[in-house]
C-alpha positions as CSV (number, residue, x, y, z in Angstrom):
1,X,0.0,0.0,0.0
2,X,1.6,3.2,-1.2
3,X,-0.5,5.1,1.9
4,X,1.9,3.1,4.3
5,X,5.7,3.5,2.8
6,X,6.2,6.5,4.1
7,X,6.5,4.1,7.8
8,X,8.5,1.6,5.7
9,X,12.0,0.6,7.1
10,X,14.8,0.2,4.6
11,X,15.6,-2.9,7.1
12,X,14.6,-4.6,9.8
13,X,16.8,-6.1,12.6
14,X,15.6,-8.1,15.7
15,X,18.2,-6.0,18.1
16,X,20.9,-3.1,17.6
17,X,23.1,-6.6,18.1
18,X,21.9,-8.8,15.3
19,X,22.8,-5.3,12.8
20,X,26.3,-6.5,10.8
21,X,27.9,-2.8,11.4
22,X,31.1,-3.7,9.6
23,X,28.8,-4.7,6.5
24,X,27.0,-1.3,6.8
25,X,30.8,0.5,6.6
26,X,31.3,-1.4,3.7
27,X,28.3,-0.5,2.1
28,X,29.4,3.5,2.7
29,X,27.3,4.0,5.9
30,X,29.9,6.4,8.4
31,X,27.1,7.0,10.6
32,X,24.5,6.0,13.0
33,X,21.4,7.7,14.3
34,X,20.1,5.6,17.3
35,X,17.0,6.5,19.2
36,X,17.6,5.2,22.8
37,X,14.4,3.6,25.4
38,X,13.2,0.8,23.8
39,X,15.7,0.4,21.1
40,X,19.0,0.2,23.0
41,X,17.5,-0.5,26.2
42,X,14.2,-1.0,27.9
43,X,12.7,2.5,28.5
44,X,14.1,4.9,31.2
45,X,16.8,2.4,31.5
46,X,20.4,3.4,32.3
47,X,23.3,1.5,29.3
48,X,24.3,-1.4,30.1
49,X,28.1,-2.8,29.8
50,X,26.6,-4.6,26.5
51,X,25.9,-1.6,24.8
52,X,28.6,0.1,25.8
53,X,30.8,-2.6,24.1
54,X,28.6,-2.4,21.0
55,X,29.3,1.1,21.0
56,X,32.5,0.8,21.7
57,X,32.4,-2.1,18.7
58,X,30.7,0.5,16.6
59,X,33.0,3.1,16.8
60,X,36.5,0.7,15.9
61,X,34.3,0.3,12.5
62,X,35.3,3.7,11.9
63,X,31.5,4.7,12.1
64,X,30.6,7.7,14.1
65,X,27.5,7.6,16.2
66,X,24.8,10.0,17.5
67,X,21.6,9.3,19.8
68,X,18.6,11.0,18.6
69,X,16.1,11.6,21.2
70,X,12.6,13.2,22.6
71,X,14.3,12.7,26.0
72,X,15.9,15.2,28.1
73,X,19.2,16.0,28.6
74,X,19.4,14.5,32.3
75,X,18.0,11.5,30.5
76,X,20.8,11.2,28.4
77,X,23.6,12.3,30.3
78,X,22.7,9.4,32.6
79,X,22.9,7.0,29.9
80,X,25.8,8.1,28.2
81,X,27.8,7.7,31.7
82,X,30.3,5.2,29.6
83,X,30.0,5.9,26.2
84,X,31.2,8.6,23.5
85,X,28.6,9.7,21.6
86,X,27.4,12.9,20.4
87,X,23.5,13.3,20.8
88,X,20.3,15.3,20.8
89,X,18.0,15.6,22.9
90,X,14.8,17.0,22.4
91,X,14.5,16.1,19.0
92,X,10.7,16.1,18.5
93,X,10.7,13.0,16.2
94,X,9.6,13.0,13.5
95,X,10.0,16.4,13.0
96,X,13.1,16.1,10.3
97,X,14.7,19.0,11.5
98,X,16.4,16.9,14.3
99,X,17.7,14.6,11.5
100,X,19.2,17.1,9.2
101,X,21.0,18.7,12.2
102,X,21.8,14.9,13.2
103,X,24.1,14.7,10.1
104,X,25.3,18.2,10.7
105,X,26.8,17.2,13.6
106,X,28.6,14.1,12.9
107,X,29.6,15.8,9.3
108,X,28.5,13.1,7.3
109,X,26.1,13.1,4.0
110,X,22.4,12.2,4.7
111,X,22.9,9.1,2.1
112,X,26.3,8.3,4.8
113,X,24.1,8.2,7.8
114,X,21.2,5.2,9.1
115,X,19.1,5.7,11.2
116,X,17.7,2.9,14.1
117,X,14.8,2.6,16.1
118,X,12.1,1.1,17.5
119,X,9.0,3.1,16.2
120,X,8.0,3.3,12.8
121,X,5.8,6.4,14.2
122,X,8.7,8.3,14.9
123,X,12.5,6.9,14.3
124,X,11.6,5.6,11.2
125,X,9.2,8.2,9.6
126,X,11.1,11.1,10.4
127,X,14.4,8.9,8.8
128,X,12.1,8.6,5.7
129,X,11.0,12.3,5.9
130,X,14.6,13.8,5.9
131,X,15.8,11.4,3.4
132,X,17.8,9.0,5.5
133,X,18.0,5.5,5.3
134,X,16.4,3.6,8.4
135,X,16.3,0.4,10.1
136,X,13.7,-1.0,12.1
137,X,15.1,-3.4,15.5
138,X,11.9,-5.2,17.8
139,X,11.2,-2.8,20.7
140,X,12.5,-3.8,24.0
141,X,10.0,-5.6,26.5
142,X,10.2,-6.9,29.2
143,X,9.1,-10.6,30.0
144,X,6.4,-10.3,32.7
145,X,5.1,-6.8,30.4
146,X,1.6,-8.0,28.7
147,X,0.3,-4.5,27.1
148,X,2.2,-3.2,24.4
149,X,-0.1,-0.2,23.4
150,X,-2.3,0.8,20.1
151,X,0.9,2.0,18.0
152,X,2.2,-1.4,18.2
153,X,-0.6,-3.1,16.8
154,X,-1.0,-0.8,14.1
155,X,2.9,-1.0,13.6
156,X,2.6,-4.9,13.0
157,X,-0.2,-4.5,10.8
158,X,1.9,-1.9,8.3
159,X,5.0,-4.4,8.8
160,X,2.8,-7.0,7.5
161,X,2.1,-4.7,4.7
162,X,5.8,-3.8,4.1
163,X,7.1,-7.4,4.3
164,X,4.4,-8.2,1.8
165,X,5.5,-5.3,-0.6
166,X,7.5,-5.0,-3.2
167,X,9.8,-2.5,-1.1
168,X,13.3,-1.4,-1.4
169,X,16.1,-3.0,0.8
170,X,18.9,-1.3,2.5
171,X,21.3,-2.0,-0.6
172,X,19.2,-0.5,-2.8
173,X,18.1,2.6,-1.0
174,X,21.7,3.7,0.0
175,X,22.7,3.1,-4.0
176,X,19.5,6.0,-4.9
177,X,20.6,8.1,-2.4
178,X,24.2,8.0,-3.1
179,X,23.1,8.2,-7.1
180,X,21.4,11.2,-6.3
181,X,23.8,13.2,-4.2
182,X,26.3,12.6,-6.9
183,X,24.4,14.1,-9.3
184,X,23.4,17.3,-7.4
């Protein structure tokens, strides 16, 4: 449904661990957006030593990283105790504007950067809005947690859409984008 690709991931992971970053660096990606509750941890949680390594794993693949989020800065100071990161906080995803200035920062083209998250409402939407690739990782839940919300069934009813599409890959999005920036 045309309606729904605007909420379409370029990719979908089932954690920011199963993501092949070195394979993303090959592909031309130097940077990565990452939304934080729920997509790198369960929400309000602090990091844990996992993600720091993964950052830490990230950031030896020569790939810069920036977390992107409608959180405050206390939030994020607390999270990113162990970790060197840029970030924004704030962001009022989906708005693009956070985006854009996103790839400001870490001084990388948009068709350089990817963006991951959770929420196809926000991360991946406002990826899609500013023209930045996105990939889509299972939200964070805990075990004994039974209600997941609206948005979430209405999320897996447009991933059942997208999965039954015809859409675009990761591959192929980052070759359009990096077609069209070279011929600007």
């Amino acid at each position: 449904m045309k309606i729904l690709s605007k909420y379409y991931p370029c990719g979908y992971a089932e954690s920011v661990f199963a993501i092949d970053y070195n394979k993303l660096y090959q592909k031309g990606f130097r940077g990565v957006i990452f939304d934080i509750d729920n997509t790198l941890v369960h929400h309000g949680d602090d990091s844990t030593p996992e993600i720091d390594a993964l950052f830490f794993k990230i950031h030896a693949a020569g790939i810069k990283t920036l977390l992107l989020t409608n959180n405050d800065e206390e939030r994020v100071q607390r999270f990113i105790k162990n970790i060197d990161t840029e970030y924004i906080c704030d962001a009022e995803k989906p708005d693009p504007a956070g985006y854009i200035k996103a790839v400001e920062k870490l001084g990388i083209a948009r068709s350089q950067a990817v963006v991951i998250g959770d929420q196809l409402f926000t991360d991946i939407l406002g990826a899609n809005r500013s023209g930045i690739a996105g990939i889509l990782v299972k939200f964070i839940k805990l075990p004994e947690e039974k209600f997941i919300g609206k948005r979430r069934y209405l999320e897996k009813l447009i991933l059942f859409f997208w999965h039954h599409s015809n859409c675009k890959k990761l591959d192929d999005i980052y070759k359009e984008k990096k077609n069209a920036l070279e011929q600007r």
